[in-house]
N, C-alpha and C positions, 0 to 999 in steps of 0.2 A: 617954683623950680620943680623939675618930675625928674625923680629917685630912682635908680635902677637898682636894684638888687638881685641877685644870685637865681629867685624862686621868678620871679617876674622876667627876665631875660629868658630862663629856660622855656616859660608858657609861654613868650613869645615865639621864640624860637621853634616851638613844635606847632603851634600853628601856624608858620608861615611854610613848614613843612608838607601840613595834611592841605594846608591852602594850594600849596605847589604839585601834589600830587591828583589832589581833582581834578585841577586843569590840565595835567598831564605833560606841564613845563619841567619838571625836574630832569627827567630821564631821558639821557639822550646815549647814541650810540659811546662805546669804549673806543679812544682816540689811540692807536697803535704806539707802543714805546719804540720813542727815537731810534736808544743801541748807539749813538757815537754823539762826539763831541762836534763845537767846531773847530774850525781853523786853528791853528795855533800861530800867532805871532803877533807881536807887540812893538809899537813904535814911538821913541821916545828923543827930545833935542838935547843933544850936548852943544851950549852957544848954538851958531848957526849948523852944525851937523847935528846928521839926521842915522839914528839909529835904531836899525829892527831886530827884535830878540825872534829867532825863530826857532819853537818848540820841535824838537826831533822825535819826543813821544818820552816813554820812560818804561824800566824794568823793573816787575816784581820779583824778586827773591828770598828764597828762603834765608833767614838768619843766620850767617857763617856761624861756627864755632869761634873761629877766631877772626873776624871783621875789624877788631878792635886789637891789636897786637898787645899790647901792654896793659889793657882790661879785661876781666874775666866777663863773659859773659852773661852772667847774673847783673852785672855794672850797669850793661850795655842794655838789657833788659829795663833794667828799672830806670836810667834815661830817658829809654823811650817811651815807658807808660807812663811815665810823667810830664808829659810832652804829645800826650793822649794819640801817638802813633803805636797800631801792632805791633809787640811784642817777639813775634813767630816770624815776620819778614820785614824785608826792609824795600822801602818803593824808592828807586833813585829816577830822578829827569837827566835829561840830556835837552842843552839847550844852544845854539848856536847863535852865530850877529854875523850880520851886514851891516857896515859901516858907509853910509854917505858923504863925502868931505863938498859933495860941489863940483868937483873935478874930476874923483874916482867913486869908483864903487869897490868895496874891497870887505871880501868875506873872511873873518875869522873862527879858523875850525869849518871843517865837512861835516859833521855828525859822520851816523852808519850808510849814507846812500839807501836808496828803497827795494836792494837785494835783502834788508833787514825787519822789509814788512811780513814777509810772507815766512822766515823763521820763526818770527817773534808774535803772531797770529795777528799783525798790525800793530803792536804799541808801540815800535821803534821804527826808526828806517821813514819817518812822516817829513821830514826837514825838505825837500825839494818841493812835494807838495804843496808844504805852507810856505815855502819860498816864494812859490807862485803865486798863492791863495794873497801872499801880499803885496802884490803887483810887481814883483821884482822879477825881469826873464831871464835865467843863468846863462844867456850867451852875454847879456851886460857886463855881467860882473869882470873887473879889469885882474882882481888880485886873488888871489886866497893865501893868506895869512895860517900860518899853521904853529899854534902851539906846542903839542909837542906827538909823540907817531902811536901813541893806544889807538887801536882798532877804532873806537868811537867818536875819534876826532880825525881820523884822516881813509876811514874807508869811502866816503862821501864824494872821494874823490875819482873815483872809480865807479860808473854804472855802463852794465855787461859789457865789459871789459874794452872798455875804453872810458878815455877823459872827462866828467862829469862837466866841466867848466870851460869850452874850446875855444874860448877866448883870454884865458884866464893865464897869469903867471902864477905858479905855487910857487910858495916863499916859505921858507925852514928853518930854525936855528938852526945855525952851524951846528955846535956841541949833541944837538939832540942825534944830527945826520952822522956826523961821525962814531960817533954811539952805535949807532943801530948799525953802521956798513961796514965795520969794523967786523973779519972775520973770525979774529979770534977772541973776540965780545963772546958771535955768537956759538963758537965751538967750545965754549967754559960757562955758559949758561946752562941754568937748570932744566932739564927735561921740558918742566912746564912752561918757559919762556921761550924753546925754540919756534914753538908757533908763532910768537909775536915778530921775530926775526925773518920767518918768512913771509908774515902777512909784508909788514915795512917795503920789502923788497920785491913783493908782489905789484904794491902798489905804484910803487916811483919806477920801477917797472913797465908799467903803462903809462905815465904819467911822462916819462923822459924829459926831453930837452924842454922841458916846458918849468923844471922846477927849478931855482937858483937860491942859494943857502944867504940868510944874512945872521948878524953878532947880536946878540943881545945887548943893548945899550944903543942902539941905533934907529933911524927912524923907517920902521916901512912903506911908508907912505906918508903924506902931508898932512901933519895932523895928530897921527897915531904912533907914539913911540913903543917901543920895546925894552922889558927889563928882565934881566936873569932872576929866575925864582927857581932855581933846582931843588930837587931832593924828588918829587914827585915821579920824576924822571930824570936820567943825568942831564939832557937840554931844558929841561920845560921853562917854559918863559908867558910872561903875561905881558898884556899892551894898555896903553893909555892912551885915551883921547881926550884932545883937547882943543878946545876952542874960545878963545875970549877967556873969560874968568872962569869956565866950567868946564869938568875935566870928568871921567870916568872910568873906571879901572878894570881892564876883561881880564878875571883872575883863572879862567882856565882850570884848573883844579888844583889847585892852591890848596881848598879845602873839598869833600865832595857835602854830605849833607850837611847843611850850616847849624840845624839843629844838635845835631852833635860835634861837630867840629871846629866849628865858630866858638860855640861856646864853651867847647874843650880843647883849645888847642895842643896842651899836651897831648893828645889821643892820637894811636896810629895806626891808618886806616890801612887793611890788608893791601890796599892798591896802590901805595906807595914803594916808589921802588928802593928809596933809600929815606927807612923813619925819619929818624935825628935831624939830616939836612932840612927834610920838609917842613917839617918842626921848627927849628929853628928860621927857614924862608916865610914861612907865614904868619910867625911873631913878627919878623922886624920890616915885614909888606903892610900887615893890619895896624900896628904901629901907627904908619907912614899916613894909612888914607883914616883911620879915626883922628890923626891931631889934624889934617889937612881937609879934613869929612868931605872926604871924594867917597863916593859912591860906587860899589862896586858890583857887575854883571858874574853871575857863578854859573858857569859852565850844566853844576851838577845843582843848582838851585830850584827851590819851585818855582814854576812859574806866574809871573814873568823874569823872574830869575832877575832881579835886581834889588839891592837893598842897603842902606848905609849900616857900617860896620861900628860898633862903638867902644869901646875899653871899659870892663870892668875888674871889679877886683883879682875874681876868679881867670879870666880869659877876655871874652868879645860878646859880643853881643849884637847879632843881625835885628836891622828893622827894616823891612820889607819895604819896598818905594810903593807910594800907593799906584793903584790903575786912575789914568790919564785920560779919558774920552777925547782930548783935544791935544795938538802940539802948540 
């Protein structure tokens, strides 16, 4: 048997070096660095539907002071370094779905539309692109499905000012619509929210007769039910798909990073519009799909933003669905 050791791998190894430089095989020209990724989107079967996570890009930010409401941020610090994410900012994804039933095609969540590549120097605002990139052409699409009205689920729905999807019905929770069109909502919000009040109204603004409100508790299509999960927002709402024995849960933002949120659900994230509720909707949602181990899509997850939820002592605990090369 022939023994490699430490001193013997090294001689070899340097003379297959000086062997490769006389012949003049080693050294070849510097191959230019790429600079970008690919595609982003991912396709996955719930039963016979057919489901694509389509990556919208993601933002880097500085570390809020207070991100974490009810945690100091030294907490929130040592979290993250333990969970070997930067300390100094936080990187969130945005990630949207198409849903395939067979019969419809129906988009849940716009993302930012690609008015958001050219602010954001390209990290966001990528979602039509890889829509495309995955064979899917947005005059197809029969529905868009809208969780709930933050700028980065429903400006998507607008590109230069007009209708991103013009084939498309937009579909709303009620509660979130009345919320936001409701004028004296927005003449008793805080400075910092009136923006949000007029993006909202900017948007269905152009979008008009083309959007119609439905209840949470109902089904928006064949297939995909809808369930009330407020706090996040006073509408926000998540959907389920389901097919045969398999079902999947698009929880919207329920939670945003599952690294800290999942596994803290007490924690409350500066983007929530009402803590407590949220709080208490994402206990008794996670609850539901760890005893029922439905598997759940996260809006604000890495990607490919899917992963089964599981109970532990402390909170939850995400595990990532592995990547699929086949359906």
């Amino acid at each position: 048997m022939i023994e490699l050791n430490r001193r013997s791998l090294l001689a070899g190894t340097a003379a297959a070096v000086a062997a490769s430089s006389i012949s003049g095989s080693i050294a070849r020209a510097a191959a230019p660095l790429a600079g970008k990724q690919t595609n982003g989107w991912y396709r996955m079967k719930v039963g016979t539907v057919e489901v694509t996570v389509i990556s919208e890009g993601a933002r880097t930010s500085p570390l809020p002071e207070n991100f974490v409401r009810n945690k100091s941020r030294d907490e929130v610090v040592a979290a993250l370094q333990a969970l070997y994410i930067p300390a100094d900012r936080f990187v969130l994804p945005f990630n949207s779905v198409v849903v395939n039933t067979g019969s419809k095609l129906v988009a849940i969540d716009s993302g930012f539309g690609p008015g958001a590549l050219a602010t954001s120097n390209g990290t966001m605002g990528q979602g039509q692109a890889n829509l495309a990139a995955s064979g899917i052409d947005i005059k197809n699409i029969d529905a868009v499905v809208i969780s709930h009205f933050h700028g980065d689920h429903i400006n998507g729905l607008v590109t230069d000012g007009k209708p991103s999807y013009p084939n498309a019905e937009v579909m709303v929770p009620g509660p979130e619509w009345d919320f936001w069109m409701d004028d004296g909502n927005m003449s008793r919000a805080p400075e910092a929210m009136k923006g949000a009040f007029a993006n909202v109204r900017r948007v269905f603004g152009i979008v008009g007769s083309k959007m119609t409100k439905y209840e949470p508790g109902k089904d928006v299509a064949p297939g995909i039910a809808s369930m009330a999960a407020h706090g996040h927002s006073p509408g926000h709402t998540v959907h389920i798909v389901s097919s045969g024995n398999s079902s999947l849960m698009i929880q919207g933002d329920l939670t945003t990073l599952p690294q800290l949120f999942v596994r803290n659900p007490g924690w409350h994230v500066m983007f929530d519009m009402d803590a407590s509720k949220a709080e208490e909707t994402r206990r008794r949602v996670y609850d539901r799909v760890a005893a029922d181990r439905i598997p759940v899509q996260g809006y604000h997850f890495p990607f490919p933003a899917v992963a089964h939820i599981e109970k532990t002592p402390s909170g939850y605990r995400e595990i990532p669905v592995m990547w699929n090369p086949t359906l």
